[in-house]
Every structure is written in structure tokens, then in C-alpha cells.
N, C-alpha and C positions, 0 to 999 in steps of 0.2 A: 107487304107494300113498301117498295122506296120509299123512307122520309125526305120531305121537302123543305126546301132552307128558304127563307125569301129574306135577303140582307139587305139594307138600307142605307148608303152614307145619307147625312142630316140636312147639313149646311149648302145649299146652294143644288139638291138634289131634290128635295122632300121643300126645303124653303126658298125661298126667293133671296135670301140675304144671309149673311152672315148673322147666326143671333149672338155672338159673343157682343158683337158689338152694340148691337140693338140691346141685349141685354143691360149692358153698363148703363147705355144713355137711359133707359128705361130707369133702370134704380137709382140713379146718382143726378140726373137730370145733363142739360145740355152743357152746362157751364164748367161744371167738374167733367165731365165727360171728356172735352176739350183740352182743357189743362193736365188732363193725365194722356193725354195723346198727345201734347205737344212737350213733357215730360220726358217720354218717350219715344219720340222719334228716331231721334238719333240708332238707336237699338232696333227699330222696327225697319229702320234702312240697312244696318249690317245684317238684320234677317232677310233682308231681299236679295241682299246681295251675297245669301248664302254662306254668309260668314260668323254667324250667331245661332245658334241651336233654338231653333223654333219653338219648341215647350217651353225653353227658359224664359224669353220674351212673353210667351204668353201666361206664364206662372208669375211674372215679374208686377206683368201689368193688372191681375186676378188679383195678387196680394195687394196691392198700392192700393186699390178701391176697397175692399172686402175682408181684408185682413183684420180680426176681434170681430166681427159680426154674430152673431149669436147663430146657430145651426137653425133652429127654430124661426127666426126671420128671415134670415136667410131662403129656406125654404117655403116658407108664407109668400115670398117675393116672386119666387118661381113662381107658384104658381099663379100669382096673381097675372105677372109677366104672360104668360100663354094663354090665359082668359082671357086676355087685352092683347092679344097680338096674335090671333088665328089667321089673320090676312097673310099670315105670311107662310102658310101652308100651301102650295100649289094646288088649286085644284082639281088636276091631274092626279096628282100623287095621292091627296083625299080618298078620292074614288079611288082607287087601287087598293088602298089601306084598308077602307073600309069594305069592300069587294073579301080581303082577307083575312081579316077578324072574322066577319061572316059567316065564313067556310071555314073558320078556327086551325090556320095556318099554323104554322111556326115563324115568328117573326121577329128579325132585327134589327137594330139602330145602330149600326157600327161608327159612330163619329168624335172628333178629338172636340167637344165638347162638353161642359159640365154634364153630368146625369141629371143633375137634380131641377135644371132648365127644360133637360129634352123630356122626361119623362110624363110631366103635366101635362104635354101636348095631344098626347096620346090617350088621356082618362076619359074622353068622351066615346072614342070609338071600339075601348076595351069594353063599354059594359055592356054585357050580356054576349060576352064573346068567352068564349073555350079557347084561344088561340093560347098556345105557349109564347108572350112576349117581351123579349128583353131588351135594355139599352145597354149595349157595353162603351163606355165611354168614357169621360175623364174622372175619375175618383178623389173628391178635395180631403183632405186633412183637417181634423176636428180634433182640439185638447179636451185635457181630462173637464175641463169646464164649460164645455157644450159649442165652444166658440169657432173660427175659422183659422186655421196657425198661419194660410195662405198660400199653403202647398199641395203639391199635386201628388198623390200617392201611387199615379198611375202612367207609366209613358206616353207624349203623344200619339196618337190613337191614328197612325200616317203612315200610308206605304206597305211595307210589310208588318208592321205591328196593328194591324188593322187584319190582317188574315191570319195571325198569330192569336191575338185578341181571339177571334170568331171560333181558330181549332182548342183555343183553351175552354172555352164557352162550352161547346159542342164537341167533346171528343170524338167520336163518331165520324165528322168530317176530314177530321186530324189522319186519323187511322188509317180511310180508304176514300178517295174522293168518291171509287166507283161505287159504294155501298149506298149512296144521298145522290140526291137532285139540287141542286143550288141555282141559286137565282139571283144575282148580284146586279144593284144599282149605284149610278155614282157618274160624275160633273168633274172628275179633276183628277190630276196624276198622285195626288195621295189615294185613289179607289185602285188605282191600276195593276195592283198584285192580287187583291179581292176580286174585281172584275176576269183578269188571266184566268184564275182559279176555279171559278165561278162554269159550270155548266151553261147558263145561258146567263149572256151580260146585257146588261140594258143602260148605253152613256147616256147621261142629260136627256133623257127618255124624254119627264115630263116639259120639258122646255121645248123640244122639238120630237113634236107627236110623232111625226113621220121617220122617225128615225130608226131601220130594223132592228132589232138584237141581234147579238153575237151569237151565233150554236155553235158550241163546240163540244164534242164528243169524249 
């Protein structure tokens, strides 16, 4: 039997918002939240304007809040974070998700987001699921004393390191597209080399139901 891939970007495909940033205001509250965006601005406009390397900014802004946080809280926080913020799981994409845990799919979370955020999301509809399911996504940096150092151990997780990311994951698709069936979701021109790749592509699916998928051969 062909193995089947069902890939996932996160942020704005599966959620409605962006959770990094939900994430911050969540742990740090609205006021600090604030002031480390208006900190950072300046930086967050040369990244728009494509002149600042988008991980750094966003490693820049991760360390400023989170940098000595204890791994252990840190993580407590996640998941507390996704207990408290299920609203922001599409609907749509719920039912899909859980349609494929069900059926004990193989399934991924390809997004340049924390792991340790996206992962909680997912604990409810893993249980009593067989499915092979992974997040490949941002990996932070932890010292010899359990803390945060504020760095990212892992490239932004965008564009083609997003379909790199997925054939390091799953050699198998790396090897031969034609030996797998893939199934790629995704909202934004960082999915658009995942999506290419991808046997049948599904853009901003759940936002607009009506929208067919890509087949391609």
C-alpha cells in the first residue's frame, strides 16, 4: 500500500491567528506585550521590507520575553496556553484532524513556530489514536541548567525549508515523491514549495470551504 502524508502548515491554516503572538500576550500579559513590540518595531519594518532575516527578528523577539525561563515553565505555560485558547483551532480543520487520527493517518504540523506551543494543541485528539504524529517546527535552546539561552536551534521553518524539514522527517518522500501520496495544507507563500510538491494541495481550504484542491500527478 502507498503510504499517505497529510502535512499541515499551523498558523493561519489550522488557526485563525498567528499564535506566536497570542502566545507572548498570553504569558507576559498585554502591557509587556506591547512594549516589547514597540521595542521592536523598527526591526519588524526592515523585516517587511525584506531587508532583515525573518528568524532573527523573530529569535530576537522570543529571547527579549523568555530568555532564563525555566524549560519546565516554560512548558507548563504551553500547555496551559492551548487549554485556554482552543478557539483558535478552525473548526474545519478540527473535523479533518480528528477524521485522521481516527483512521490513524500519518500526520504533520510543518510550521516555523515553537514546538513546544503547537504540540499541546493536538493532546486531546491524539488519544486513542494509532496515527504516526509529528510537529516539525521551531527547536529552542535549553542550557546545561534547564533554562531558555533564547535561541533557535532550528532554521525558520519557511518556504523551502519547510519541504526540506518534511524529506529530513520522512526520508521516504525525500527519495521518491512517486513511492508516497501527499497531502499538503497551507494559507501563505511560505507553504508554496510544500504545497508544489505535495500530490494534492489544499490553500486556505479551511477558511474557504469551497475551494477545490490542487491534483497533480
Amino acid at each position: 500500500m502507498t503510504p499517505r502524508f497529510f502535512l499541515f502548515d499551523f498558523d493561519g491554516t489550522i488557526t485563525s491567528a498567528d499564535t506566536m503572538l497570542c502566545f507572548i500576550r498570553y504569558a507576559c500579559g498585554k502591557r509587556r506585550f506591547l512594549l516589547g513590540f514597540a521595542l521592536f518595531s523598527p526591526l519588524i519594518l526592515l523585516m517587511k521590507l525584506h531587508l532583515y532575516a525573518n528568524w532573527r527578528v523573530k529569535q530576537q523577539i522570543f529571547s527579549w520575553f523568555f530568555r532564563g525561563m525555566k524549560l519546565t515553565e516554560f512548558d507548563d505555560l504551553c500547555r496551559r496556553f492551548a487549554a485556554d485558547n482552543k478557539y483558535l483551532i478552525r473548526p474545519d480543520a478540527y473535523k479533518k484532524l480528528d477524521e485522521l487520527f481516527l483512521w490513524n493517518q500519518t500526520i504533520a504540523i510543518v510550521t516555523a513556530s515553537i514546538e513546544n506551543w503547537v504540540i499541546p494543541f493536538f493532546d486531546e485528539l491524539r488519544v486513542d489514536s494509532d496515527s504516526d504524529f509529528r510537529v516539525i517546527g521551531t527547536k529552542i535552546e535549553v542550557d546545561d541548567d534547564g533554562r531558555l539561552t533564547g535561541r533557535f536551534l532550528t532554521f525558520n521553518c519557511y518556504g523551502y525549508e519547510k519541504l526540506r524539514r518534511v524529506m529530513a522527517e520522512f526520508p521516504i518522500i525525500g527519495e521518491s515523491r512517486l513511492k508516497c501520496d501527499i497531502h499538503a495544507y497551507g494559507d501563505s507563500r511560505g507553504d508554496r514549495e510544500l504545497l508544489a510538491y505535495a500530490h494534492s494541495s489544499y490553500y486556505r481550504f479551511f477558511n474557504k470551504r469551497n475551494t477545490p484542491p490542487g491534483k497533480k500527478k
